[in-house]
N, C-alpha and C positions, 0 to 999 in steps of 0.2 A: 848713681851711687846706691847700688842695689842693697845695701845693709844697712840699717836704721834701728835704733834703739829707742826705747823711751827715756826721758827724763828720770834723774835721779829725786826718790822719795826721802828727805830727810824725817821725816817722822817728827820730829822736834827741832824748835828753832836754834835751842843755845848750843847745839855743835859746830853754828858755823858763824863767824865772827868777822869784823873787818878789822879786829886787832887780835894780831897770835900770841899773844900777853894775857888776852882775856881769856882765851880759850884754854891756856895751861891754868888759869888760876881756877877756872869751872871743874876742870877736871882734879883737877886738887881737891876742893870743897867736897864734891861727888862721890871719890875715893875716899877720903875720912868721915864721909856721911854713915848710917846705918839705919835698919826698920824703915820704917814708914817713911821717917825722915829723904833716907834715899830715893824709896818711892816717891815720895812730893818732886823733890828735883830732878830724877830721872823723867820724868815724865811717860809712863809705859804705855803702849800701843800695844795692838793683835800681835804684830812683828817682832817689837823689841820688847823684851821687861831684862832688871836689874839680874834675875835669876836663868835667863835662856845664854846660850854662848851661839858660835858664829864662827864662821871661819875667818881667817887673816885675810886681809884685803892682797890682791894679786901688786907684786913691788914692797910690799908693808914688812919687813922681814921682821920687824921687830914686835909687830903685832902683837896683843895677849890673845889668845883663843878659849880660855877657861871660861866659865860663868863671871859676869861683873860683879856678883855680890860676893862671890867665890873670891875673886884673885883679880884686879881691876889691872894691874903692872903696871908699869914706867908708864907718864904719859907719853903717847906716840907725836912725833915732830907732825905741827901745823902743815897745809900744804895749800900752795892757791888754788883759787877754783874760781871761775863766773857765777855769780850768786844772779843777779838779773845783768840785760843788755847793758854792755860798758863798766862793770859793776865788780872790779875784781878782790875775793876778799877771800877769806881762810877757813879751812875744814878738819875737825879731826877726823882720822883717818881711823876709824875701829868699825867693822861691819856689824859690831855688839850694840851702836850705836847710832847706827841708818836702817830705816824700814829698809831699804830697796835701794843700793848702793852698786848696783849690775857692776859684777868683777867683771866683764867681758870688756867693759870702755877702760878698768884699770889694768887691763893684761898688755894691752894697745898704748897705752898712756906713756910715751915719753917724748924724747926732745926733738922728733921725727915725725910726732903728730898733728895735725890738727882738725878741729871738731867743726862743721857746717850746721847751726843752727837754722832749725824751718820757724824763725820769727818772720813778722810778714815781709820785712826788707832780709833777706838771708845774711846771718852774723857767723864770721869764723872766731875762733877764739883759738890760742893754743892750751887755753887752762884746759882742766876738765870741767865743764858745763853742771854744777848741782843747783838748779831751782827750776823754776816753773817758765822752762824755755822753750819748749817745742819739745819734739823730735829730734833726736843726735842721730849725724850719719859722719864717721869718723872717716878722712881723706884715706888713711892704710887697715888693713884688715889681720897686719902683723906689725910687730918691733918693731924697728929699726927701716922703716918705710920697703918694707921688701914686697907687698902686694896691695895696690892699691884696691883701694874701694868703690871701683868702674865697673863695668858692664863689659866681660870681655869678649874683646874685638875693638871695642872705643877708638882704644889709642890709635890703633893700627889704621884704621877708617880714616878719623882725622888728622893721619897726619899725614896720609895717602892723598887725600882731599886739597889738604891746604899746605904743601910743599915743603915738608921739613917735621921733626920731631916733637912731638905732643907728649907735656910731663902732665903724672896727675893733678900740679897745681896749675898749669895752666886750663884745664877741667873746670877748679873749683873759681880759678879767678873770671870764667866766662857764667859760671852759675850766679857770683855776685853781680857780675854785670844784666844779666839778662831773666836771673829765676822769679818768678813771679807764683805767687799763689794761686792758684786756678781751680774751678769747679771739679776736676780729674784729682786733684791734689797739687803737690809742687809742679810747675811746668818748664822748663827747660830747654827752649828751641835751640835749635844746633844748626850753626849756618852753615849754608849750603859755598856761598860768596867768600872769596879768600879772602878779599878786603875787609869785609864787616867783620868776620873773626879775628883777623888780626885789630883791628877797631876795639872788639869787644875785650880781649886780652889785654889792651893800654890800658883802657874804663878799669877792667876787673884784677889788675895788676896795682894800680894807686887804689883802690877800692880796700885790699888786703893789707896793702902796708900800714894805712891808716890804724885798720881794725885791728889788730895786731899790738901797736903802739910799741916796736920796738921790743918785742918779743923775739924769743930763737936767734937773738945777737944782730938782729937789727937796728938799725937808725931809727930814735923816734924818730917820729914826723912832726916838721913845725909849718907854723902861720910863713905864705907869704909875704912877701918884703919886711922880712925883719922885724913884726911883730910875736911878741908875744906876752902872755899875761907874766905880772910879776905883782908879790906880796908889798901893798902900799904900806898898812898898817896889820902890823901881827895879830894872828888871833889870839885874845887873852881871856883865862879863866876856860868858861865854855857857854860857845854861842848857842843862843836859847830858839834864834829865827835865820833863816836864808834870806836875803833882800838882793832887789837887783834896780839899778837904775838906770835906765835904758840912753838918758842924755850923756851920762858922762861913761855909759858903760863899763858898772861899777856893782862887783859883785861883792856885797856884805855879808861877813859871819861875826854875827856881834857884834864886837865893834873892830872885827881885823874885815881888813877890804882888800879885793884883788882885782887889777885891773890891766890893760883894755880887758874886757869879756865882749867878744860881739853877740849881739843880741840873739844871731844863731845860734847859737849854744848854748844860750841860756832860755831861748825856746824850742828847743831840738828834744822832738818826743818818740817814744814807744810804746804803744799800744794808749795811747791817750795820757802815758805819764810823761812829767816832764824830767827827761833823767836826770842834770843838777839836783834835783828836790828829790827825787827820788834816794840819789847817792848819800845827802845828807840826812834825810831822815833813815839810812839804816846805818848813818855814826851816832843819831841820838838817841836809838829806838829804846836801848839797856837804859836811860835818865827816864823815860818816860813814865804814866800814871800806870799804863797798862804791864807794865815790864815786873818780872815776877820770876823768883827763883832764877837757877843760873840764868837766864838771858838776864836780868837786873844788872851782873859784874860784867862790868867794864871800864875802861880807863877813866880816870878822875878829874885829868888835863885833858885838853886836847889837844893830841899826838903831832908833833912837826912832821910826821913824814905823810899825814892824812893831807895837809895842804899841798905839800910836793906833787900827791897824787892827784890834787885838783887840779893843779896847773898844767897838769896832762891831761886832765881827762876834758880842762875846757879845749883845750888844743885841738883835741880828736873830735869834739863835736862839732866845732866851727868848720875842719875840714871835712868831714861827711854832711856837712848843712849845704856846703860851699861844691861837693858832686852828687848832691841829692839830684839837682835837673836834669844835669848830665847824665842819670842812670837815668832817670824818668821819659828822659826826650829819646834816647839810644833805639836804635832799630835793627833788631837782627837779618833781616833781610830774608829773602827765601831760605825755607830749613831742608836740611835733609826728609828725604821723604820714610815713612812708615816701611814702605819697601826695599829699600837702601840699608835702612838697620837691620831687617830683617836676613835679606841675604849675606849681611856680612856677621851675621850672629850675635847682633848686640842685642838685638828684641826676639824672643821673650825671655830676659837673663834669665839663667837656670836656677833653680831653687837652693843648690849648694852657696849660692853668691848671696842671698838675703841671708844667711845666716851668720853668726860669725865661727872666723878660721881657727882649727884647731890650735891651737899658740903654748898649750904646755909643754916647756922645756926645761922644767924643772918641777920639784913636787910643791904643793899649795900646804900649809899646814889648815888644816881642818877644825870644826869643834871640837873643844876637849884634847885638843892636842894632836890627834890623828890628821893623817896626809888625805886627802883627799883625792879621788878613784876619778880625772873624770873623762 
C-alpha cells in the first residue's frame, strides 16, 4: 500500500466530541461569541486563528469558507471519525477549524473506503482516522473504489500464484493477519504457499469483520454461544468511576452495571491503555477539573445511546482478545522472494503510486469564496 498519509492534526480538542449534540452547541457559543472572548474559546494556533479562512473541506458542500470572525455560517452536520483505537466519536467538519485536516483522505472518503491504521496490531476502520493513530494508508486511491491502493502488478502476481482472483481486501485482510512492525518499518510477508494464504485470508477475513463492527451494512459480530452483554442496572444521573469485577464479570458505571464483560475486554489494551477506561474517560473528560471553554459543554445525562455503544464495543473486544493467539501463533510460510516482486514490477512501486491520485472532478470552493486551481 504504496500511499500513506499522516494523521490528522486537530489543533484543539473541543471540535471533536463523542456527542454531536455537544459539538452544535460549541459551535453555537463560538458563533455568538466576539473579541477576545472568541479568542479564549477558539483556542488559536500558528494554523488556525478566528481571523484566517480555509478552504471547504473536499464532500463539505455546505462548508463556510469566509473568515470565522468574518462570517462563521450554518453549523456544518457532525460526522464520525475514529478518535483513538475502537473509539468512535464525532467531528466538525470546517478546515477553518483543523490545523492539518489532509483533504486528500477526504476527497477518497466514502462508503467504498477504508483506512489501514499502522498501530502496532494494524486497525482498519471505515471512519476517517482523526487523532493520534499512526500513519493512514487508505485501501482505494479514488471514489468509489475504482484504484486500489497496491503496488501495481500485486493483484495480478497473486492471484497468478495462488489460483483464482485477488481483491484489494483480501490484501488488506492478509496485512491484518500477518503485518507486523519491524525494524524496516511495517513488514508484510507475502506467502509464497497457496495453503497458508488462503489460511491467512480466513484469520484476516474474521479479523475485519470484527474491526469494523458492522459497518458498510454489515452484521455486527457477537459473542459465541449466545452470549452477550446486557444492561443489568441503568445508568443514572452520571457516573463519576468505571469498576469492573472480574468474579461475577460485572462492569460498573455508577451505579448502572453491564454484564457478563469477560475479563478480556475489560483487560484488552493499546499501546498500554486499557480501552474501556480509555472510552469512558473521553465521555467524562468535558465534567472534569481540567476541562475549560468549549471542551467543558457537554451533555448533562448520560446519553442511552453511549451504553448501546458500550455493549458493542465490549463485544468487539472480547472477540479480538479471543483471535489475539490466533494472529500471534499464525505462520506465513515461505514468502515471495525480493526477485519475484521485482520481475513482475511490484518492487520498486513507482513514485506516482506514493502519492495521492488526481480525484478532482468537480471544483473545490476555496478561501474566501474562490474555487481552488489544483
Amino acid at each position: 500500500m504504496p500511499w500513506a498519509v499522516g494523521g490528522l492534526r486537530l489543533g484543539r480538542d473541543w471540535v471533536a466530541a463523542p456527542d454531536p449534540a455537544a459539538l452544535r452547541t460549541r459551535w453555537a457559543v463560538l458563533a455568538g461569541s466576539e473579541g477576545a472572548e472568541r479568542d479564549r474559546l477558539f483556542r488559536p494556533s500558528r494554523s488556525r486563528t478566528p481571523t484566517a479562512s480555509a478552504a471547504a473541506l473536499p464532500g463539505q458542500r455546505s462548508a463556510a469558507t469566509a473568515r470565522f470572525a468574518d462570517a462563521p455560517g450554518p453549523c456544518p452536520d457532525p460526522v464520525r471519525v475514529l478518535r483513538e483505537p475502537f473509539d468512535e466519536q464525532w467531528l466538525l467538519p470546517d478546515q477553518r477549524l483543523i490545523d492539518t485536516a489532509r483533504p486528500e483522505l477526504w476527497r477518497v472518503r466514502d462508503e467504498h473506503q477504508l483506512f489501514l491504521l499502522e498501530t502496532p496490531d494494524p486497525l482498519v476502520t471505515a471512519h476517517l482516522p482523526a487523532g493520534r493513530l499512526g500513519r493512514i494508508r487508505p485501501l482505494h486511491r479514488r471514489p468509489g473504489g475504482a484504484e486500489p491502493n497496491l503496488a501495481p502488478g500485486l493483484l495480478p502476481l497473486l492471484g497468478e500464484r495462488h489460483g483464482g482472483r485477488v481483491t484489494p481486501e483480501d490484501v488488506l485482510c492478509w496485512i491484518l493477519a500477518v503485518g507486523r512492525p519491524g525494524p524496516r518499518g511495517y513488514e508484510v510477508p507475502l506467502a509464497a504457499d497457496r495453503g497458508r494464504w488462503r489460511a491467512g485470508l480466513e484469520l484476516g477475513h474474521r479479523l475485519l469483520t470484527v474491526q469494523l463492527r458492522g459497518a458498510r451494512g454489515g452484521e455486527a459480530p457477537r459473542l459465541p454461544g449466545g452470549r452477550r452483554p446486557y444492561v443489568r442496572s441503568a445508568v443514572g444521573g452520571w457516573p463519576r468511576e468505571l469498576s469492573y469485577d472480574a468474579e461475577t464479570e460485572t462492569l460498573g458505571l455508577g451505579s448502572g452495571t453491564v454484564s457478563p464483560v469477560p475479563a478480556a475486554a475489560w483487560e484488552y489494551e493499546v499501546q498500554g491503555v486499557r480501552v474501556l477506561e480509555g472510552w469512558f474517560a473521553a465521555r467524562t473528560a468535558h465534567r472534569g477539573p481540567e476541562a475549560d471553554g468549549l471542551a467543558a459543554l457537554g451533555p448533562a445525562q448520560w446519553p442511552q445511546s453511549w451504553t448501546s455503544e458500550l455493549l458493542a464495543l465490549v463485544t468487539t473486544l472480547a472477540l479480538m482478545a479471543e483471535l489475539a493467539p490466533e494472529r500471534a501463533a499464525f505462520q506465513p510460510g515461505p514468502g515471495l522472494s525480493a526477485a519475484e516482486l521485482r520481475t513482475a514490477g511490484v518492487l520498486p512501486p513507482p513514485a506516482w503510486s506514493r502519492r495521492p491520485a488526481s480525484v478532482l472532478d468537480h471544483q473545490e470552493e476555496g478561501p474566501g469564496g474562490q474555487f481552488a486551481l489544483l
